[in-house]
N, C-alpha and C positions, 0 to 999 in steps of 0.2 A: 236744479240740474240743467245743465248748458247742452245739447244734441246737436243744435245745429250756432255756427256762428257769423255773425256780421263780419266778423273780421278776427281770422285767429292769428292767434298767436303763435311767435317761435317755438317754441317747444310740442305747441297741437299741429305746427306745421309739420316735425319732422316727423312727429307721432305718426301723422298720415301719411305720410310717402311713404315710409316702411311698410306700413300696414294695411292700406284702403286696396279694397279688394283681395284682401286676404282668405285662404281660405285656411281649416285649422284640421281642414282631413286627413294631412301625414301624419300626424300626430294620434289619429285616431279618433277626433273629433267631427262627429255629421251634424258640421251647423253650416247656417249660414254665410254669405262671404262676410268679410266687416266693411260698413260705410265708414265708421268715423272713431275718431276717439273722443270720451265722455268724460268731463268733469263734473262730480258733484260737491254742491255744499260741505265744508269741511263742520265736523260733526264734534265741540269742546270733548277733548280726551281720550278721543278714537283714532286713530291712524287711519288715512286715507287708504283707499283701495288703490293695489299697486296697478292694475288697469285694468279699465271698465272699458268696453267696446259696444258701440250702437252698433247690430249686424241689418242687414240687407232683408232680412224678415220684422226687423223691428222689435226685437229682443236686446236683451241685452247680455252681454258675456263680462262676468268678472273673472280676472284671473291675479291670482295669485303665484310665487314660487315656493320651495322648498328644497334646501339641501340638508346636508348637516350638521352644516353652523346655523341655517337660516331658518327659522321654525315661523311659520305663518301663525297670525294674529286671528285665533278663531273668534274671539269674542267681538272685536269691532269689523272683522268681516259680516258676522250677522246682523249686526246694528247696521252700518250700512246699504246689504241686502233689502233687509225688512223695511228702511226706509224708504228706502225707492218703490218697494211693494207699494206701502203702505198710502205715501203721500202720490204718487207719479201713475199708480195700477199696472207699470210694465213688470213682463217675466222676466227675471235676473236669472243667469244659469249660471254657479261659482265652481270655476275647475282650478284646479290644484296640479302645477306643472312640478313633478319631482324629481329631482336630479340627484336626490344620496341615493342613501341606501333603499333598499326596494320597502315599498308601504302597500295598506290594504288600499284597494279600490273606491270607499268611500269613505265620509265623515257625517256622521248623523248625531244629530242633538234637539231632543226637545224644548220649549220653552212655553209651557201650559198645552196650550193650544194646539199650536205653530210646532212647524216641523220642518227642520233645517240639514238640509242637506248639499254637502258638498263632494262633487267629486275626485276624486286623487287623480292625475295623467301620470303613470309611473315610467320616465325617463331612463331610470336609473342606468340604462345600457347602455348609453350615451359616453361614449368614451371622449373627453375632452380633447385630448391629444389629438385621438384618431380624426375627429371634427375637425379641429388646425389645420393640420393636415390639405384636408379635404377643402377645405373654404380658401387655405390657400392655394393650393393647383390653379383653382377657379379664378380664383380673384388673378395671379397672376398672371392666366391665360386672354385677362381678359373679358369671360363667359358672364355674361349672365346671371344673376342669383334667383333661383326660384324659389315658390313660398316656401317650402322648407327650407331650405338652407338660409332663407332671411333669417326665420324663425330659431334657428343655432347659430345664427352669428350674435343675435340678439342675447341669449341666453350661454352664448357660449364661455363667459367669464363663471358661469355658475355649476359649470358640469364638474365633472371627476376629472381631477387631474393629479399629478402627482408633485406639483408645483403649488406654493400655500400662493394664496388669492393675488396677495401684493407683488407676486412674480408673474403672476396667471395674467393680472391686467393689462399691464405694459405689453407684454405681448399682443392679447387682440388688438388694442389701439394702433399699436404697430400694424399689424394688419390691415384695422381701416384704411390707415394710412396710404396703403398700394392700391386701393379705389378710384378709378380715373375720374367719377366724374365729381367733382368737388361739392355740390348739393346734397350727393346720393353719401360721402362721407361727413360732412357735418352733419346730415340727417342720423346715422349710426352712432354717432359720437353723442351727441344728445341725447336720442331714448336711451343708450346705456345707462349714460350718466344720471337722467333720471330714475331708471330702474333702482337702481344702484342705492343712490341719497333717498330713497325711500325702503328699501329692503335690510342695508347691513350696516345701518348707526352712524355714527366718528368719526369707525374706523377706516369701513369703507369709504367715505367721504376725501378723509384724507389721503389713502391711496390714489383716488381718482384724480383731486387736486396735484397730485404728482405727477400724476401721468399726465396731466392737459396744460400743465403751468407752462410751458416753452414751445406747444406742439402749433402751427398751422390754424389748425381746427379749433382748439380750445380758447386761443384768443379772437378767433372770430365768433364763438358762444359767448366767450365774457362780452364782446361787445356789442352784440344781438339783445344780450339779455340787459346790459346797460340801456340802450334804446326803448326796447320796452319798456322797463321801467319808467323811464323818464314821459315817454309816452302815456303808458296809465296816469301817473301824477299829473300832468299837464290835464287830462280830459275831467280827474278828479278834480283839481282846483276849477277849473270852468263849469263845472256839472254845481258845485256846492255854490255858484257866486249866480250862476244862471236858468237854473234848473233843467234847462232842457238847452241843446246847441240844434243849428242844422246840419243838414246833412253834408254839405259840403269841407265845413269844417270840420266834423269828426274823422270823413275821409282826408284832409289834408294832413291830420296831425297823423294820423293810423298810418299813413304814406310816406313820411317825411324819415327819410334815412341819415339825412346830414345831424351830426351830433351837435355841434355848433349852434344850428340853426335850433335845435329842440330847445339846448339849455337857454336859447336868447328869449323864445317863446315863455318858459320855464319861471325867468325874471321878472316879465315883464306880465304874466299872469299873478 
């Protein structure tokens, strides 16, 4: 499990602006604010956790969603819980943000011993529309987003609406889109998109690819995410020929935005 990083990546970047220093008390949550976002070891035949958060007290916050298409994965939520227990000794707290229909307040399950408990955040009043609405005024005006209203832009493809998802999407995007500062919209555009490709399968995936195929934003992700890649692979081929680089090198490749310049690197490693 990764907490802190030498050098993050696109996607832990945008994670963060969104999020770092968050706090999740509109919601109803007395936790911590969050420092960072957290990837852990992916675990053969479990599904990753949809996000893990390092908070400011040094806990950790899993969260999960739920509509009602979207049924969360209790079984590899606890396997990865119980890992981080088990191997890391940090305290995991797994909340459960709900947007269908209204659910109990928790989720308890034995497993000999061990005793696993998740809490439900029931959303469900969360009117989708009325949210649009509301993020738009904002957004147009201008203003500001504060932590809640981050936190409904983020989720807001997921709420109740009266429009099925593949109509729901294109709209928020559209939305982002009226966001002046162009950081602060690729950053939205991305944790969706991840949220997304890890939550609702195919199908979600390929609505999303519709939405971002022509837009602005989405070919500046494909080609962020093209650089990294090529970036990892470049420090992997040197890492496997060398075993260890210096430092200036790893910073030069981690730094290097010209795409050109990566694949010539690329050849000739």
């Amino acid at each position: 499990m990764r907490t802190n990083y030498q050098q993050e990546s696109f996607v832990e970047g945008c994670f963060n602006r969104i999020f770092k220093g968050l706090s999740f008390k509109g919601i109803g949550l007395e936790l911590a604010r969050v420092k960072e976002i957290v990837e852990v070891e992916r675990i053969e035949n479990y599904k990753l956790p949809l996000l893990l958060f390092l908070l400011e007290d040094d806990t950790l916050l899993h969260i999960e969603i739920m509509n009602d298409e979207i049924k969360p994965d209790f079984q590899s939520m606890s396997v990865y819980d119980m890992s981080i227990v088990l191997k890391y000794g940090m305290q995991v707290r797994t909340v459960i943000l709900n947007f269908g229909s209204k659910q109990n307040s928790n989720f308890q399950r034995s497993f000999g011993s061990v005793y696993y408990n998740t809490q439900i955040v029931d959303l469900s009043g969360l009117d989708g529309e009325r949210v649009y609405e509301e993020l738009s005024q904002k957004i147009g005006s201008g203003c500001l987003l504060d932590g809640r209203d981050k936190l409904k832009l983020v989720f807001l493809p997921f709420m109740k609406n009266s429009l099925p998802f593949n109509e729901v999407l294109p709209k928020v995007m559209s939305l982002i889109e009226k966001i002046k500062d162009e950081e602060e919209r690729m950053a939205y555009v991305a944790v969706i998109s991840e949220i997304i490709s890890r939550s609702t399968g195919d199908q979600g995936v390929k609505v999303l690819k519709e939405c971002l195929m022509d837009t602005e934003v989405g070919i500046r992700i494909r080609d962020e995410g093209k650089k990294e890649g090529m970036r990892d692979s470049l420090l992997i081929i040197l890492l496997h020929k060398f075993d260890s680089l210096p430092d200036y090198i790893n910073h030069a490749i981690m730094n290097q935005q010209n795409e050109s310049i990566l694949m010539d690197w690329l050849i000739k490693a």
